[in-house]
C-alpha positions, 0 to 999 in steps of 0.5 A: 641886308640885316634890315631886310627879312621878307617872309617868303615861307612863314607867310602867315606867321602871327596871324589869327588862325595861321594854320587854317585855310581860310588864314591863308587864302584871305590873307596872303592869297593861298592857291592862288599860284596853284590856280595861275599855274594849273590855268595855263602854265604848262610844265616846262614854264614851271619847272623853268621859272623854278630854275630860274629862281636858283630855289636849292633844296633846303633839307641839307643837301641844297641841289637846285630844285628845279633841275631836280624836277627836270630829271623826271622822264618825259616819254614814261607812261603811267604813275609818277610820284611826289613825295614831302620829306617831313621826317626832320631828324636831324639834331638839332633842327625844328624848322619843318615842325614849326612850318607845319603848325604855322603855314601848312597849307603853303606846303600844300599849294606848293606841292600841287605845283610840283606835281603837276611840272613833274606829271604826279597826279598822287602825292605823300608827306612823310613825318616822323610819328614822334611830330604829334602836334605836327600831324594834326595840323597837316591832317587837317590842313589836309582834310580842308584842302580837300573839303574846298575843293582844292585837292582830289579830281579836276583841279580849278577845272583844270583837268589835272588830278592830285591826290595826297595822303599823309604817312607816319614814319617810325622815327629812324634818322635814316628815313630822311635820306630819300631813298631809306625814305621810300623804302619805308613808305613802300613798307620795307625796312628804312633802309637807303638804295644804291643809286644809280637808279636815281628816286626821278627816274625808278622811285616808289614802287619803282616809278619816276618820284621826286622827294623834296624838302618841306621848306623847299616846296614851301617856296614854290607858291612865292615863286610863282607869284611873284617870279624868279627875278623877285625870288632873286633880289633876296639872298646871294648869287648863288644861293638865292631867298630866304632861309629857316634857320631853327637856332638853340642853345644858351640864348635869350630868344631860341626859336624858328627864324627866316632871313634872307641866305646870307645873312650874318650870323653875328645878326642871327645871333645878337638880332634874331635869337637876342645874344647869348644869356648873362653871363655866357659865351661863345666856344663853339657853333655847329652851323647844320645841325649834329652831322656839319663839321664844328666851329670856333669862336674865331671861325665865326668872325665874318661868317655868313648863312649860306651854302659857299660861306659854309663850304670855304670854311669846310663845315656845311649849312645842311639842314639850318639847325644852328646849335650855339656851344657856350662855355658851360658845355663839354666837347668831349660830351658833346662828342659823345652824344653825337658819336651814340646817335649816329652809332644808334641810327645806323641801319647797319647795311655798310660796313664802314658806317655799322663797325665804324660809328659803333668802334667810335662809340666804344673808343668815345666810351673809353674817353668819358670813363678816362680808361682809354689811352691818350693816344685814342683821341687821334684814333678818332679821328683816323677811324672816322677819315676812313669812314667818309665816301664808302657807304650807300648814303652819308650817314657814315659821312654824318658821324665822321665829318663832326668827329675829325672837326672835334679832333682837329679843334679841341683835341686839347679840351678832349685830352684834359679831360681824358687826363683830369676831366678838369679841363672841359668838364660841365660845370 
């Protein structure tokens, strides 16, 4: 498996131009799954062939794309809705970002596939307003599939519409949760719904809406093309393709890689992203950015990138933000800063999450000033398990999940250095 990377998503990858629609169509033969879908595909065969690939979501979550489509009524009249979730603003993770500077028209096609299996005939990309760069490549790219033709009225004369625009969030964590997402598309606070109902079946503006990851829909037009068994022959059983991981930390070659879902993390580290920097070791991974659970050293032996590795060892793949911890770093800082971000982002609408991010904050403040007593380090972790599955979404679940793993498996790190801050300080 560690010799075989295909690219699935980064399609255009290195290419002159690799943005640009005619990269894209000359190249690796842009929209032409649009085209086979919309000359005679209907969208059962769609939403099928989609199912039959196993492609999971791939902002975090990894529900199977095509029974999420699928959940869209079909005896509903008027507006259905499809939305991208480019809003990525999960620590730690930046493969979204690069998708859209290095391949965005794939995001396009792929979005024209999913709004005709699902009966949308208008669609958005939500991006965080801090993505400049990124905006410009998706307005334009945007901008060009129109002026080609390949978005707006009649569809290769298929009679199918698509419309998409593209709008700009104010950079709140919590617009990347779906339904916090509509909320702030339809002009409200970003703030998440109660569910039931769910976003397929009462949405945007209160219609049928299906939210997907950027990546996610990125793996549509590949699927098409080449077909759900070709889909299968990379990645597990259970979690088949490939993957952009966006790996950091003290590493020679920090960046965006793809790689097939089950790939060994010890090649992601030493092949992909070029080991550790001189002199620098292994202490801790976070595997899925800021809200999955932390892992030792000894955790990592063996590990593999796909979703059941991640769940047998309680930690989570989520969004393929893969931070590297080298033995520089402080836990207990490291803590502390993720413990503000989320105490930060917090809309505040559930108690759990808004008393209890911000009673972890303050019990964390008392640890990094060395005032707390020794035994609120446990008080962490007790907090923090009473948070978990009492709030409208996962945020409260985000802060509590690393908090308890940071407790269980560097409690000792955390105590020295609330006695003497030798024992974990930066050096």
């Amino acid at each position: 498996m560690a010799e075989q990377k295909p690219k699935i998503i980064l399609q255009t990858e290195g290419l002159p131009d690799q943005h640009s629609l005619k990269t894209y169509v000359e190249k690796v033969n842009g929209y032409t799954a649009a085209r086979k879908v919309l000359g005679g595909m209907s969208r059962e065969q769609v939403i099928e062939e989609v199912k039959q690939a196993g492609l999971r979501g791939r902002g975090g979550a990894g529900f199977l794309t095509g029974l999420k489509w699928s959940f869209v009524p079909k005896d509903i009249t008027g507006p259905k809705y499809l939305i991208c979730n480019n809003d990525e603003s999960e620590p730690g993770t930046f493969k979204d970002r690069y998708l859209c500077i290095t391949n965005p028209h794939q995001v396009i096609e792929g979005m024209i596939i999913a709004a005709y299996a699902i009966g949308a005939n208008k669609g958005y990309i939500y991006t965080r307003w801090e993505y400049q760069e990124e905006i410009r490549y998706l307005e334009n790219a945007i901008k060009e599939a129109y002026d080609a033709g390949l978005l707006g009225k009649n569809l290769f004369g298929s009679g199918f519409d698509f419309d998409l625009d593209h709008y700009t969030g104010a950079g709140a964590y919590i617009c990347g949760e779906e339904t916090g997402l509509i909320s702030s598309l339809e002009g409200k606070k970003g703030q998440p719904k109660v569910k039931p109902p769910f976003p397929a079946v009462s949405g945007y503006l209160s219609r049928p809406t299906i939210v997907n990851n950027t990546e996610t829909l990125a793996n549509v037009p590949w699927i098409i093309n080449n077909g759900a068994k070709a889909f299968r022959q990379f990645g597990t059983e259970k979690s088949p393709g490939t993957k952009l991981f966006s790996i950091s930390g003290a590493l020679n070659k920090p960046g965006v890689y793809e790689v097939p879902l089950g790939y060994p993390f010890a090649s992601l580290l030493n092949i992909e992203a070029g080991g550790m920097q001189p002199g620098r070791t292994l202490k801790a991974l976070i595997p899925g950015g800021a809200s999955a659970p932390v892992l030792t050293p000894a955790e990592c032996e063996g590990l593999t990138m796909d979703f059941e590795a991640m769940a047998q060892r309680n930690t989570m793949l989520g969004s393929g933000a893969v931070m590297v911890i080298d033995d520089r770093q402080s836990m207990a800082e490291l803590l502390k800063v993720t413990i503000e971000f989320f105490a930060h982002e917090s809309c505040g609408q559930c108690t759990p999450c808004r008393e209890g991010t911000g009673w972890l904050n303050n019990i964390m403040d008392g640890i990094m000033d060395r005032s707390a007593k020794p035994d609120n380090i446990a008080r962490l972790g007790s907090v923090a398990r009473n948070m978990g599955g009492k709030t409208i979404c996962a945020l409260s679940d985000a802060c509590a999940m690393p908090v308890m793993s940071y407790v269980q498996k560097f409690s000792g790190e955390l105590q020295a250095y609330l006695a003497a801050g030798s024992g974990g300080h930066s050096k």
